[in-house]
C-alpha positions in Angstrom: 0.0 0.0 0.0 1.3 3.3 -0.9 2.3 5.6 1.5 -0.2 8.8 2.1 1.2 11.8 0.2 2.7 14.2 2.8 1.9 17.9 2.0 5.0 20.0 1.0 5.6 22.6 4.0 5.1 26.0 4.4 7.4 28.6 4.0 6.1 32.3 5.1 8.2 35.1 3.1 9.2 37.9 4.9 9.7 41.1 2.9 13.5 40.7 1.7 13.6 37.1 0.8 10.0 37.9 -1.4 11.2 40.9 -3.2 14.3 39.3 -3.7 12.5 35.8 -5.3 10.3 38.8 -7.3 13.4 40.2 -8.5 14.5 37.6 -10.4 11.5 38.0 -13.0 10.5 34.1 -12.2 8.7 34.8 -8.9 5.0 32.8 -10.1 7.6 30.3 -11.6 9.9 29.5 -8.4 6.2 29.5 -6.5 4.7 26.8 -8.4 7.8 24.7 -9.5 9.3 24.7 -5.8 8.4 21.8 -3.1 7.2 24.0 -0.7 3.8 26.1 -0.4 4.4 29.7 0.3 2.9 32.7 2.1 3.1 36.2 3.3 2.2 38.3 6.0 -0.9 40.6 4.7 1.1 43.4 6.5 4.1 42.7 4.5 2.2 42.5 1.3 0.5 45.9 2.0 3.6 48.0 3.8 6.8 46.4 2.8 7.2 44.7 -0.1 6.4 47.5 -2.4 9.2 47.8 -5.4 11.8 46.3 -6.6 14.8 48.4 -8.9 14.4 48.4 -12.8 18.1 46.5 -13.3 19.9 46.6 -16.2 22.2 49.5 -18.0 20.6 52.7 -18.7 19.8 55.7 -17.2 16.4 53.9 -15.6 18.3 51.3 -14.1 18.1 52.1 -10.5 14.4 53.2 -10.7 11.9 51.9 -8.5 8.9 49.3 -10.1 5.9 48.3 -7.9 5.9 44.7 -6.9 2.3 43.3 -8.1 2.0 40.4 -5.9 -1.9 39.9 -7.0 -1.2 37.2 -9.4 0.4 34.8 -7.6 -1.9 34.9 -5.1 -5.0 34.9 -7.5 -3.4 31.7 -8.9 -2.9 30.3 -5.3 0.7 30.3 -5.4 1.1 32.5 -2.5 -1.1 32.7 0.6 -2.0 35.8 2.4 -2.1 35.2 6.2 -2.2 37.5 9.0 -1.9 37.5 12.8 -4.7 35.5 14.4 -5.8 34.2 17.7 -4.5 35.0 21.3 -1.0 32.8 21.1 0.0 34.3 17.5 -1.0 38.0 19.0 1.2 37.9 21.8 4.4 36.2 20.1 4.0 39.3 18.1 4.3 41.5 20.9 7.3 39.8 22.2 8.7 39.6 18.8 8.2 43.6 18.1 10.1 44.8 21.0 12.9 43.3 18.9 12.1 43.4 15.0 10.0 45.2 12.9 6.5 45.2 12.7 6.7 42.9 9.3 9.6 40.2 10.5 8.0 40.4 13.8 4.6 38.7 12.6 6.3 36.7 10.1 8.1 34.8 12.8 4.9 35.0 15.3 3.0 33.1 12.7 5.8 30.4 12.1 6.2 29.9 15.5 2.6 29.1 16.4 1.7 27.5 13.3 5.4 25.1 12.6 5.9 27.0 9.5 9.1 27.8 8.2 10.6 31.4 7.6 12.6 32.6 4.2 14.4 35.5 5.6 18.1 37.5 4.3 17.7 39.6 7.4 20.7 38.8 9.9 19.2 40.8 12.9 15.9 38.9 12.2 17.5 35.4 11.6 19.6 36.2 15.1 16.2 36.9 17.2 14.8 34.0 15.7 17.6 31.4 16.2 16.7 32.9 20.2 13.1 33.5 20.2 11.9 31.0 18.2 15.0 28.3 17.7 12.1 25.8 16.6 11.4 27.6 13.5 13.4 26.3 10.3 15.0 29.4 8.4 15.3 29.9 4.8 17.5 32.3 3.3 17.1 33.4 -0.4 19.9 31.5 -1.9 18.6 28.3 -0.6 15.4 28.4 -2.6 16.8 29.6 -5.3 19.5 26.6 -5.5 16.9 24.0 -4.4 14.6 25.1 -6.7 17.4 25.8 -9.7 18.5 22.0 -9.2 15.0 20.4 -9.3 13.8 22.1 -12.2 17.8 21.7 -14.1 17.9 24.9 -14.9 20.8 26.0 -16.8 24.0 27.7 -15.3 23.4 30.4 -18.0 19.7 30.8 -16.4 20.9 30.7 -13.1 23.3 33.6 -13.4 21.0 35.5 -15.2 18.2 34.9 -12.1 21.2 35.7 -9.3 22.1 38.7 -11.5 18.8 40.0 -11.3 19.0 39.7 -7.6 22.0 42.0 -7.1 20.4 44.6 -9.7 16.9 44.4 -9.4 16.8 43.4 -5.9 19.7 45.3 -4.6 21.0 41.8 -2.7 24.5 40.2 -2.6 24.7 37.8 0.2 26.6 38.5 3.3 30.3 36.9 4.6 28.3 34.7 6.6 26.1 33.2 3.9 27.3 29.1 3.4 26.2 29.8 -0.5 28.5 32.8 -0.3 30.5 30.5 -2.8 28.4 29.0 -5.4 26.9 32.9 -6.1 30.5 33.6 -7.0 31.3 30.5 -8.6 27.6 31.5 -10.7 28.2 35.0 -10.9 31.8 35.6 -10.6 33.2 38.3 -8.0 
C-alpha cells in the first residue's frame, strides 16, 4: 500500500527574501515549481514589499517598479495570512520589542503554526535562532539553488536569475552566507 502523500511545508516570506525571489523575473515560476507552499504576512504585502529596482544598463536602471503580488496569489501560489488568535497575538508583541512590525509577525505566525521562515535579514534570523529556535529558516539562496537544481535549470539561467538579484533586488549575500560561494562560482566576483 502506498504511503499517504505528505503535504510539502510552508514557507512564510518575509519582505526581503520575497522581493528578492520577485526580482529575479521568475517569482510565479519559483512558487509553483518549488516543493514547498508559500505565504506572506498581509502586512508585509500591503507596507513592505512595495518595489523592486528596474536592473539593467541605462539611465532607468536604479528606478523603482511596484511589486504586483496579485497574481500569484489569484493563482494560489502565494497565501496571504495574518496574525490571528491570542497565542500568535502575543508572540508578536514579544517579537516587536525586537524586530520590525513585518519580520516580527512573520516569525509570530511560524512559531505558532510550525511554518518555516525565508528571511536575508541577519538581525531577524539572530532573534529568531533565540526567540523561536524551533522555526526552520530559509534564506534566499537556498530556494533559489533548491529550486534551480529540481527544475535543471541551466547555469546560463541561473546567473542571469542571481544577476537579477544583485540589480533588481539590490542583494548580494553577506560573509556569513554558506552559498556565499556558489553565487560567485555563478556570478563571478
Amino acid at each position: 500500500m502506498p504511503e499517504p502523500r505528505q503535504e510539502p511545508a510552508w514557507v512564510l516570506l518575509d519582505a526581503c527574501s520575497l522581493l528578492n525571489l520577485y526580482a529575479t523575473g521568475h517569482f510565479e515560476r519559483i512558487l509553483r515549481e518549488s516543493d514547498f507552499r508559500f505565504a506572506v504576512v498581509d502586512y508585509v504585502m500591503r507596507t513592505e514589499a512595495l518595489h523592486v529596482l528596474k536592473g539593467g544598463a541605462g539611465p532607468d536602471a536604479g528606478e523603482r517598479v511596484g511589486v504586483d503580488l496579485q497574481p500569484a496569489v489569484d493563482a494560489g501560489l502565494l497565501a496571504v495570512v495574518e496574525v490571528t488568535g491570542t497565542a500568535e497575538a502575543e508572540t508578536f508583541l514579544d517579537l516587536a520589542i525586537h524586530l520590525d512590525d513585518g519580520e516580527a509577525r512573520t516569525l509570530a505566525i511560524s512559531s505558532n503554526r510550525g511554518w518555516a521562515v525565508a528571511t536575508d535579514d541577519r538581525k531577524a534570523r539572530r532573534i529568531a535562532a533565540i526567540a523561536a529556535p524551533e522555526v526552520p529558516l530559509w534564506g534566499t539562496l537556498e530556494l533559489v539553488k533548491r529550486w534551480a537544481e529540481r527544475t535543471g535549470l541551466s547555469s546560463t539561467e541561473i546567473r542571469d536569475i542571481l544577476l537579477n538579484i544583485r540589480e533588481r533586488g539590490n542583494f548580494v549575500p553577506g560573509k556569513q552566507d554558506t552559498l556565499l560561494p556558489w553565487w560567485h562560482s555563478v556570478i563571478g566576483r
